[in-house]
N, C-alpha and C positions, 0 to 999 in steps of 0.2 A: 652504723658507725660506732665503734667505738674506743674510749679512751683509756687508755691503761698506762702503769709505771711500773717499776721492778715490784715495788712490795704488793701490790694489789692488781687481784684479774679478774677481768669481767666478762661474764660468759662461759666460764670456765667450767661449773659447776658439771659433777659425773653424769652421763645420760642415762649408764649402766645402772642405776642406782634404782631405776627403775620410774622417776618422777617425771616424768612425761619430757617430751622438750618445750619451748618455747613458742610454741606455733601461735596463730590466732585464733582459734576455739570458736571462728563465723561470728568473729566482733568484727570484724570487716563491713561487714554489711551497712550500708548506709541506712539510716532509720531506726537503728537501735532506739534513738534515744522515746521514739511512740511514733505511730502510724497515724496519730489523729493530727487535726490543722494545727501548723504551728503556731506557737505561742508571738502574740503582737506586743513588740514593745515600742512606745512611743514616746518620741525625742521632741520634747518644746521647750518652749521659751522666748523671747525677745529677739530683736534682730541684732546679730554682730553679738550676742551670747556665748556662740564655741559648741555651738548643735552637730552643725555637719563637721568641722574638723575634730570632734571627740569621734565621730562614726568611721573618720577616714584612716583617725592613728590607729584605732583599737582593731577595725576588723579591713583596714585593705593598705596596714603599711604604710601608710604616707608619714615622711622625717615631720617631727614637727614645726617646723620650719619655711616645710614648704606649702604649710597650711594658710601661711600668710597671703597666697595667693589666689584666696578658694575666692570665688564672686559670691554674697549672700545668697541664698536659699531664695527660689522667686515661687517654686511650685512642690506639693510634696512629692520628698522621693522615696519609693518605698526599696528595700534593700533585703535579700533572701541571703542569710548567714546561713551559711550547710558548712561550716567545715567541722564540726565537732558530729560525731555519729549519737551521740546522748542528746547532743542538744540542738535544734533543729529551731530557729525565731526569725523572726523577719524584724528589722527597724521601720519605722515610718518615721524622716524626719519632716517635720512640721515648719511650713514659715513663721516667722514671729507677728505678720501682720494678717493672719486667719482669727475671726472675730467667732467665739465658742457660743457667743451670746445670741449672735443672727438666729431668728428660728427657722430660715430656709438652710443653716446647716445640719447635714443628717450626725446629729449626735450618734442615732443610737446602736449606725453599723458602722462608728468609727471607734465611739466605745466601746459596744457589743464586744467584740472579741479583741478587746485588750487584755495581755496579761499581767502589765508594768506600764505604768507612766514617769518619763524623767523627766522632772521639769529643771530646764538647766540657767542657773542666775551668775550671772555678773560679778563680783567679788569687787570689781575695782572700780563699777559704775552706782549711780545712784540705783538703787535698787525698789524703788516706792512701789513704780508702775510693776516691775517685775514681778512682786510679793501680790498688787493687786491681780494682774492678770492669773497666777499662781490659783489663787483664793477662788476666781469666777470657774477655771480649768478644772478645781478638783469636786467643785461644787457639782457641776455641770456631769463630770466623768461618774463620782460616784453614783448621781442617780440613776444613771443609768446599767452602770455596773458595781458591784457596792463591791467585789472581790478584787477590785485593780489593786495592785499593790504600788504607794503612793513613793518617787522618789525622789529627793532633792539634791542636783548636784552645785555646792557653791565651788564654782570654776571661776580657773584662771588666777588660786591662789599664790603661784611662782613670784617669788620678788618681794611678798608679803611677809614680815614678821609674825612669829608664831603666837602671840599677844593677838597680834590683827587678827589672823585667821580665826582662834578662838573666839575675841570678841563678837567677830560679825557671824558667826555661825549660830553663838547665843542669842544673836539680834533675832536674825532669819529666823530661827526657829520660835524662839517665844510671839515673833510676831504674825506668822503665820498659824502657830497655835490658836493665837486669841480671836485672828481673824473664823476661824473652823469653830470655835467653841461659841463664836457672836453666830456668827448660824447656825445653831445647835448639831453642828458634828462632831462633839468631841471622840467620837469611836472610831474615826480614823485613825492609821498609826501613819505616821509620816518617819522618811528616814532621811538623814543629813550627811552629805558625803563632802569632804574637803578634796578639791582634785585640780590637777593642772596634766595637761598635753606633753609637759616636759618632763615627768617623771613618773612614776608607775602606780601612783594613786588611781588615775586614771583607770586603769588596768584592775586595782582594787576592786574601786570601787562598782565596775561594771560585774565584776564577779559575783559581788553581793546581790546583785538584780537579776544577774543570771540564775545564781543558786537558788531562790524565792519562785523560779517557775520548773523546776525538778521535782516531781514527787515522789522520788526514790531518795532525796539528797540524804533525807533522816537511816535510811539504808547504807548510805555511800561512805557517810559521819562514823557508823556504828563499825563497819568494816574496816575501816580506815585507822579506829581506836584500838581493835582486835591485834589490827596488822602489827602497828609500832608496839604494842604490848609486851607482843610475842618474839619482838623482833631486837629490841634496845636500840629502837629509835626515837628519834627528840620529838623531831616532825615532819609531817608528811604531806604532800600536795598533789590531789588529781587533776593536771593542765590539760586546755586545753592547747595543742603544743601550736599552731596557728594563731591563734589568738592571742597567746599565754594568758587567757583567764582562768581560772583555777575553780575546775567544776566541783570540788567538797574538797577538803580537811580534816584533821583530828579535832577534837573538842580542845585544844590549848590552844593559848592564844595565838594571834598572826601577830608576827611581828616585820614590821617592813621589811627593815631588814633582812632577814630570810627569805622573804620574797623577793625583792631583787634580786637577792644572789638567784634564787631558784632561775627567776625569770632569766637573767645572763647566760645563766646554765643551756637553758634553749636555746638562747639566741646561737652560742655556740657549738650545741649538736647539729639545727640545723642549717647555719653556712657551711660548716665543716663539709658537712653530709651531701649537700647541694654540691661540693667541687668535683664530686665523685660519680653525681649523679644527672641523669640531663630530663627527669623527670621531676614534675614543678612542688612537689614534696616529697625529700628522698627519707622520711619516716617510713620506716618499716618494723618487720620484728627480729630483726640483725641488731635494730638501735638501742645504742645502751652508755652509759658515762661513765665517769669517775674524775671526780675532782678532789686531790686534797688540798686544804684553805693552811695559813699558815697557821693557827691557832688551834690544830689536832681536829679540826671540826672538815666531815668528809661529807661530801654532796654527791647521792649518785641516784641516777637516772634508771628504768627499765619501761621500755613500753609496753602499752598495755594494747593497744590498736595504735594503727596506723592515722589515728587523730589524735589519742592520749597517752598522755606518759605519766607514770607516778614517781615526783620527786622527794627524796629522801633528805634528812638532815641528821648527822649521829656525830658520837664521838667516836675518834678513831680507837680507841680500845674494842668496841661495841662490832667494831667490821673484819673481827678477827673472828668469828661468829657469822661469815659472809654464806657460807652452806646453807643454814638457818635461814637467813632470810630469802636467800634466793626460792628455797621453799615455801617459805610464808607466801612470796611473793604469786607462786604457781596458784597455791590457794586462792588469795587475793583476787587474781585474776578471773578464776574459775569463777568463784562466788558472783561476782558481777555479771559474769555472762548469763549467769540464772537467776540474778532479779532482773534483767531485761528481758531475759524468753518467758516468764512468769507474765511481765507485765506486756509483749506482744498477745502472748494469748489471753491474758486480760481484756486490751483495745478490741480483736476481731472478736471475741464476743460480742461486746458493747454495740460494734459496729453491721453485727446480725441484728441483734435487737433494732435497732433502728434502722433498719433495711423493713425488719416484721413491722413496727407500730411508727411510721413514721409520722410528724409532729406537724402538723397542719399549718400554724402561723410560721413558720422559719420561712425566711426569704431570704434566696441562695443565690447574692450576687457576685460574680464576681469582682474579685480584689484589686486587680487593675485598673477593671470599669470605673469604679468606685471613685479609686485615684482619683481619674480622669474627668469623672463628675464635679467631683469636691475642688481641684484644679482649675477647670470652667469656671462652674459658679462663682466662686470665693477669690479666686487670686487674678481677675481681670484688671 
């Protein structure tokens, strides 16, 4: 799909010219983003918190609105995210009424392979119990795994003045702080996300938690600084175009604003691109945008694979110089295909080795079983 006007064309670029065209360079392939297990991220909190309708707006569409009518969380559900080929996680959302403390719960293969914990709190409720259970969770979590990366989502800010929201975000934090520091953990780092269902914080903020289990992101950052460099762009976003969370950026800041447009921007390539198409993502590498805003400031789209797209932000002077980037972009694209074949053949090493010296104490249960253990026991 794409959008064009008289002054500006997309797609255009000479083929003659000798810069390859725009194929997919076998970024198709599902798995790009590593071959090993994927990355667990874990959704708790309180009951009636915003656990399962954060998992339902961000990664399966649901209006938010019609979250109103989700029934509480009775068992956990565990949830396989595949639509981004880099980034490959599973959710586990957690009931609020699962007790961390019982020692017939198996911490250590719920922790074990967690890669993010979100603990999501209440904004508009008394928050006491929430902050304690909070405290018991990350206690409990790190010992078992000291690498989790620790997340705070204060939800369901919508409605709240921006005073309020700051206010209680200083509370959360300094008092969860003190609570980690009275049990001498001050070396956790804890992170605090302001976010609501109704507007694209949400989306934010999951991005940040996403980006934290990439080990290429410091890779993805540096190219991405190269690109707009060379390019006379403002700023830049690698989306997930499904999800629209936004797998890395340039080193300047995000600014919401920007990001919403970026995000609209999707929204509108792929309805558009759906009318035309009667497969259930009509991304392809045909797909490409152009928007101009009325303040000279141009928004344009190019995909990267058929899960990501790299969104652009410039001044329109700057896309008079569209040859340019369309080449950058060639590069861009190239470059990322070889820090993931780099880092494929990275993993089937790793994955020989431990085939030769495999590790005696590892017990390799399955993740469902598991579920359906912890389910039993705990949520009768």
């Amino acid at each position: 799909m794409s959008y064009e006007d008289d002054e500006y064309h997309v797609d255009t670029f000479p083929k003659d010219f000798g810069y390859g065209s725009f194929d997919q360079d076998g970024l198709d392939e599902p798995g790009m983003g590593g071959g090993e297990s994927k990355p667990r991220i874990l959704l708790m909190g309180l009951r009636r918190s915003g656990k399962s309708s954060i998992q339902k707006v961000v990664f399966h569409k649901m209006s938010p609105n019609e979250t109103l009518f989700l029934e509480s969380t009775s068992k956990i559900v565990k949830d396989d995210i595949n639509n981004s080929s880099f980034v490959q996680f599973q959710i586990w959302d957690f009931p609020g009424q699962i007790d961390f403390i019982d020692p017939t719960f198996d911490s250590d293969m719920i922790f074990g392979g967690c890669g993010a914990l979100v603990f999501v709190i209440d904004a508009k409720d008394d928050y006491n119990e929430a902050l304690t259970k909070f405290k018991n969770t990350v206690i409990k979590a790190y010992k078992v795994n000291p690498r989790i990366k620790f997340e705070v989502f204060i939800h369901k800010v919508d409605g709240i003045s921006d005073d309020s929201k700051m206010e209680s975000q200083r509370d959360i934090h300094q008092r969860a702080s003190d609570d980690l520091s009275d049990a001498g953990l001050n070396q956790i780092h804890l992170s605090f996300h302001l976010t609501s269902i109704y507007d694209h914080s949400i989306f934010e903020a999951f991005s940040k938690v996403v980006q934290k289990l990439i080990p290429q992101l410091p890779t993805l950052e540096n190219l991405l600084n190269i690109f707009i460099s060379h390019s006379g762009i403002e700023k830049a976003f690698l989306f997930d175009v499904v999800s629209k969370i936004y797998i890395a950026t340039d080193c300047s800041p995000v600014d919401m604003q920007s990001y919403e447009l970026c995000c609209d921007m999707i929204d509108v390539v792929i309805d558009l691109s759906s009318i035309y198409s009667s497969e259930e993502t009509a991304f392809d590498h045909e797909s490409s945008s152009l928007i101009k805003l009325n303040n000279n400031t141009i928004l344009y789209l190019r995909e990267v694979n058929k899960f990501l797209a790299l969104v652009c932000i410039l001044r329109e002077e700057n896309f008079n110089r569209q040859g340019v980037i369309d080449y950058n972009f060639l590069c861009f694209r190239k470059a990322i295909s070889e820090v993931f074949e780099l880092r494929m053949k990275s993993q089937k090493l790793e994955t020989l080795d431990e085939q030769i010296e495999p590790e005696d104490d590892v017990v390799d249960e399955d993740e469902d079983e598991l579920v359906a253990r912890v389910n039993e026991n705990h949520l009768n």
